[in-house]
C-alpha positions as CSV (number, residue, x, y, z in Angstrom):
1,X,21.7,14.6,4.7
2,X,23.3,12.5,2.4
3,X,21.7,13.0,-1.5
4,X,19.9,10.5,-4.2
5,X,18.5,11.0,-7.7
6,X,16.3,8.9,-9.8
7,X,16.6,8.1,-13.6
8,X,13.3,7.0,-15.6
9,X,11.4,7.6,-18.5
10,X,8.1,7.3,-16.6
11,X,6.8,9.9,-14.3
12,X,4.7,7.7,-12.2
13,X,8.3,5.1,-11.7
14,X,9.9,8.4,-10.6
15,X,7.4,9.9,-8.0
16,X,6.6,6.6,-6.7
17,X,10.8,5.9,-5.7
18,X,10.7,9.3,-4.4
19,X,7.8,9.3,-2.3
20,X,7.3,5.3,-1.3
21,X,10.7,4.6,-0.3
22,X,11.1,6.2,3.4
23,X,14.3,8.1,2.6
24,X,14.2,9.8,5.6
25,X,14.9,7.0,7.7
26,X,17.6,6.0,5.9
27,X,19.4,9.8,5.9
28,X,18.7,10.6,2.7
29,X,17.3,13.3,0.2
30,X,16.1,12.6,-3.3
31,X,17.7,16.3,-4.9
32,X,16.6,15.1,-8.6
33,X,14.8,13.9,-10.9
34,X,14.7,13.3,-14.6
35,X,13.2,11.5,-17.7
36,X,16.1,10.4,-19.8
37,X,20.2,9.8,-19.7
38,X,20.9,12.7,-21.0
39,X,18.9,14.6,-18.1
40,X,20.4,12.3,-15.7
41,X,24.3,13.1,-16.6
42,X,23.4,17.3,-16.0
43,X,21.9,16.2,-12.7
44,X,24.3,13.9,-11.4
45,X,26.8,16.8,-12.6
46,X,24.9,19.4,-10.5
47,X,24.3,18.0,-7.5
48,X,27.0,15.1,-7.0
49,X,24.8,12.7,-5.8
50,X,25.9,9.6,-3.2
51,X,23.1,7.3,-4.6
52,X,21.7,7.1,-8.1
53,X,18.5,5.1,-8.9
54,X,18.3,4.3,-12.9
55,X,16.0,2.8,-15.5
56,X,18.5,0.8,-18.3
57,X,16.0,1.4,-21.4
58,X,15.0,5.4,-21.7
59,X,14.6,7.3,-24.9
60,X,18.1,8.8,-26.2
61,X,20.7,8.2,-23.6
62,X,19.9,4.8,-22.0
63,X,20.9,4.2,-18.4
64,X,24.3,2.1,-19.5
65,X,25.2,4.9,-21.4
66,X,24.7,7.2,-19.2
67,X,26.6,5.2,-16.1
68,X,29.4,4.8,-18.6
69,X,29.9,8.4,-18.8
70,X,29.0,8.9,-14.8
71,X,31.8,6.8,-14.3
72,X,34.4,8.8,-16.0
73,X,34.2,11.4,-13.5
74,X,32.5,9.6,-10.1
75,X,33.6,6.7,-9.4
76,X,32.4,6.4,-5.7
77,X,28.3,7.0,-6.1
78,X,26.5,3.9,-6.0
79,X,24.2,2.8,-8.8
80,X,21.2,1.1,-8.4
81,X,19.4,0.0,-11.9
82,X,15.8,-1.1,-11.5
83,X,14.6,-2.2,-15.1
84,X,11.9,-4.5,-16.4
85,X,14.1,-5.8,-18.8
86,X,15.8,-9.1,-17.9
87,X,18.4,-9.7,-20.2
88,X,21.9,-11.3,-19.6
89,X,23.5,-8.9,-21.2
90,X,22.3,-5.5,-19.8
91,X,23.3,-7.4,-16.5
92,X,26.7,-8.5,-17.8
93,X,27.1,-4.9,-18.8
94,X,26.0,-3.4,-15.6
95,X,28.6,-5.6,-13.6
96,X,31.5,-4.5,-16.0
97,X,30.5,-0.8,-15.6
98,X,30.1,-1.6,-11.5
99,X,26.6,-1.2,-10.6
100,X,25.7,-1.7,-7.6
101,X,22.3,-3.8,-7.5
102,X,20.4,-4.9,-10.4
103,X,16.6,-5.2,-9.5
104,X,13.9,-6.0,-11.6
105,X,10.7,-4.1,-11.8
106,X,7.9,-4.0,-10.1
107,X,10.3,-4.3,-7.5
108,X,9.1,-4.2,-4.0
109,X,9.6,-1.2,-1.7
110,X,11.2,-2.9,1.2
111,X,13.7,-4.6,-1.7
112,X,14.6,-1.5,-2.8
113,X,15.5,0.0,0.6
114,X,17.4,-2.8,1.4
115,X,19.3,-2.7,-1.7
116,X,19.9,1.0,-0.3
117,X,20.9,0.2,3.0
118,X,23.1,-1.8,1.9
119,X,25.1,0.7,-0.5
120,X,24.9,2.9,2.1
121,X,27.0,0.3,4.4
122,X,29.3,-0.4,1.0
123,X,30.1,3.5,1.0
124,X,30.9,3.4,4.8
125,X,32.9,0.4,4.5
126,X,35.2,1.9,2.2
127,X,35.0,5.3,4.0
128,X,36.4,3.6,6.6
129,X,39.1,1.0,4.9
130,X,40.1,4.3,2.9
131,X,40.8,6.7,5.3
132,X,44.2,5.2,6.9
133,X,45.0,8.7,8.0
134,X,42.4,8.2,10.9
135,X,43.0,4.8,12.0
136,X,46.9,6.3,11.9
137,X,46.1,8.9,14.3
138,X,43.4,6.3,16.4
139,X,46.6,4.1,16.3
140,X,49.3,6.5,17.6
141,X,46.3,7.7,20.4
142,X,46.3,4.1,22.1
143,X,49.6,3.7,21.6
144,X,50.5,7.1,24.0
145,X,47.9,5.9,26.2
146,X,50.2,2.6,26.7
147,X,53.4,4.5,27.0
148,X,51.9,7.0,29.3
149,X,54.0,9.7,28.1
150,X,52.7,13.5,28.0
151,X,54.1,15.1,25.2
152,X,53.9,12.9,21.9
153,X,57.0,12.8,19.9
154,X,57.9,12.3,16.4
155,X,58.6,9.1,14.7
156,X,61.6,8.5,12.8
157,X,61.5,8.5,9.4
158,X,61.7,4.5,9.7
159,X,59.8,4.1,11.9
160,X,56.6,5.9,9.8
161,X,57.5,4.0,7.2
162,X,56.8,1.0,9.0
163,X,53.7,2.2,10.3
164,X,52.2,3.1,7.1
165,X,52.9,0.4,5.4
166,X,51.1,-1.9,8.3
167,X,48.8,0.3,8.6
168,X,48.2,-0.7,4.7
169,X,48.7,-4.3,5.3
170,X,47.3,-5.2,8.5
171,X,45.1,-7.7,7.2
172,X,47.4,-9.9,5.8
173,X,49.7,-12.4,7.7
174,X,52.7,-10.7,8.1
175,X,55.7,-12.1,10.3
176,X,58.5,-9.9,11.6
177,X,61.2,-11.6,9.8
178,X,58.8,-10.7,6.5
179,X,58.2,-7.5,7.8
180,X,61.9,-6.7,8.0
181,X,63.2,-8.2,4.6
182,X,60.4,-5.5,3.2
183,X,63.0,-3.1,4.7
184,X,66.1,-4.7,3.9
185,X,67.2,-4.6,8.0
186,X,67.2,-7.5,10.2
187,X,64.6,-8.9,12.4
188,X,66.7,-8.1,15.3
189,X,67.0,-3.9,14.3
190,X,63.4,-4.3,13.5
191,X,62.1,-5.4,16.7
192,X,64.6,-2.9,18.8
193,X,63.3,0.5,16.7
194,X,60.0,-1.0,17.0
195,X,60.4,-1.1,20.5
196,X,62.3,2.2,20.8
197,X,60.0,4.4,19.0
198,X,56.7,2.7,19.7
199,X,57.3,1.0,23.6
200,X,55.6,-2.0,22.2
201,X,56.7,-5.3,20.2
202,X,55.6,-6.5,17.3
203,X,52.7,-8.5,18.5
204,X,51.5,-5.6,20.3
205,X,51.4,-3.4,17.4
206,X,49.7,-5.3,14.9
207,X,47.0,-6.3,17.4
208,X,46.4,-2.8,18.4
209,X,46.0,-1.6,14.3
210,X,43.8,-4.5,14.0
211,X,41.5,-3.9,16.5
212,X,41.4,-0.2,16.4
213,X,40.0,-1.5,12.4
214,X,37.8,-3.5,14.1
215,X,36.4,-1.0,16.0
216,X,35.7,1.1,13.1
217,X,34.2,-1.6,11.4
218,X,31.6,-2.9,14.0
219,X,29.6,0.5,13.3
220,X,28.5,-1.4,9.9
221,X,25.5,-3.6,11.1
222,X,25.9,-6.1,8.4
223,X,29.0,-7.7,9.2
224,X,29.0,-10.0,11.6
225,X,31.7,-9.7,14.7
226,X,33.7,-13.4,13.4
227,X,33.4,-11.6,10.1
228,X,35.0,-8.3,11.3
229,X,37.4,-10.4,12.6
230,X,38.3,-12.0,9.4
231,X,38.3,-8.6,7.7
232,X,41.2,-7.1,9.6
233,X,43.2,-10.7,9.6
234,X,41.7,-12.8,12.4
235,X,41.2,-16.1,11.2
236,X,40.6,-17.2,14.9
237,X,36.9,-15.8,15.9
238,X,38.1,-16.8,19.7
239,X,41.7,-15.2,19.8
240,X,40.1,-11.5,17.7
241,X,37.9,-11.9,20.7
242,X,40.4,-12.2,23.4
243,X,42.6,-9.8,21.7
244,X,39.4,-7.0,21.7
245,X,38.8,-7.6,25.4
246,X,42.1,-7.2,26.6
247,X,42.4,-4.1,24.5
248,X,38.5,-2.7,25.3
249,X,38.0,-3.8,28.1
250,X,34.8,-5.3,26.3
251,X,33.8,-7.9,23.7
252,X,33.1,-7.0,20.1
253,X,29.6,-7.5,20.3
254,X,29.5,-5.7,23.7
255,X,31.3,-3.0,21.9
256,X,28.7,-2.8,19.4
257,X,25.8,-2.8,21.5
258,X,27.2,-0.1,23.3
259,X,28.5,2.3,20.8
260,X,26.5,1.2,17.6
261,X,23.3,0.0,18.2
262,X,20.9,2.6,19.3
């Protein structure tokens, strides 16, 4: 179960999140609580929390303060300041120091869950986006599948070159001939190691790290499939469609339905 802890200077603020807010529907535990910034810091030290819910104005460390110094050393938890105080600047500050959410007290218990859920998808959007080692590996899977061969072998050292750096850039709009002056070989040797190494051409490749993205990316509810397509370089809703089915056997949104929604 995935952790939280809450940051306020009144007790009543602090038991209410923890005990109003149904964090066991959305997988989480509230590990912590405590009064002030300075609390806050040893707590968010201790337990390394994925969420952290803060008041701005508290007696000696305030909650800007305190998110300052959180973000020294964790840069990945997700802050979510609820405060009754509604000025510009406090917000201005908050977006420099990347909060999360603002909210603004008495803030309702369904806003403040959504404004979880919706870190929670912001964490497992970059979980997935970051982790390239998997969608490597989910990448070279398919791509045995295709060639049919039994034992896998070892790219070139060119060839994984090429790989990673699509596998980096798959997003963008990126032609063979771009591809290959990023290499300094022609679009002719590109296309045959390609080929070679891979059984596939260019086309082939790009679609498949695309949609094996895609795939990943469907599991987050609040992106929408043309949107998923965007997101891994679709700017056709129809074609990312096509492409999925021919390489799924099922639409995106049949995907979804199937592996994602319960």
């Amino acid at each position: 179960m995935k952790k939280v802890v809450i940051v306020d200077d009144e007790e009543i603020i602090r038991e209410g999140l923890k005990t109003f807010v149904n964090w066991k529907k959305l997988n989480y535990e509230v590990v912590a609580l405590a009064e002030n910034g300075t609390e806050g810091l040893y707590i968010v030290e201790k337990y390394k929390p994925d969420i952290i819910i803060t008041d701005i104005r508290m007696f000696g460390l305030n909650g800007l303060e305190m998110i300052k110094e959180i973000k020294k050393k964790n840069k990945k938890s997700k802050i979510i300041i609820i405060t009754a105080y509604r000025n510009i600047e406090y917000a201005q500050e908050a977006i420099k120091l990347g909060v999360f959410r603002l909210l603004f007290k008495p803030a309702k218990t369904d806003e403040i869950e959504k404004a979880v859920q919706e870190a929670i998808e912001e964490m497992e959007y970059e979980r997935i986006t970051d982790d390239k080692e998997a969608l490597r590996q989910c990448v070279l899977q398919v791509i045995k599948r295709q060639k049919n061969e039994g034992e896998e072998k070892p790219l070139s050292f060119m060839a994984s070159k090429i790989l990673s750096y699509l596998l980096e850039n798959y997003y963008k709009e990126i032609s063979l001939q771009e591809l290959a002056e990023e290499f300094y070989i022609s679009h002719w040797h590109l296309s045959k190691l390609i080929k070679k190494e891979l059984g596939l051409n260019y086309t082939d490749l790009i679609n498949i790290i695309r949609i094996e993205q895609a795939k990943r990316l469907l599991a987050i509810p609040r992106y929408r499939v043309n949107e998923v397509g965007s997101m891994v370089g679709y700017n056709d809703n129809t074609y990312f469609c096509r492409v999925f089915k021919k390489l799924t056997g099922m639409s995106p949104q049949e995907y979804r339905n199937k592996y994602f929604v319960n």
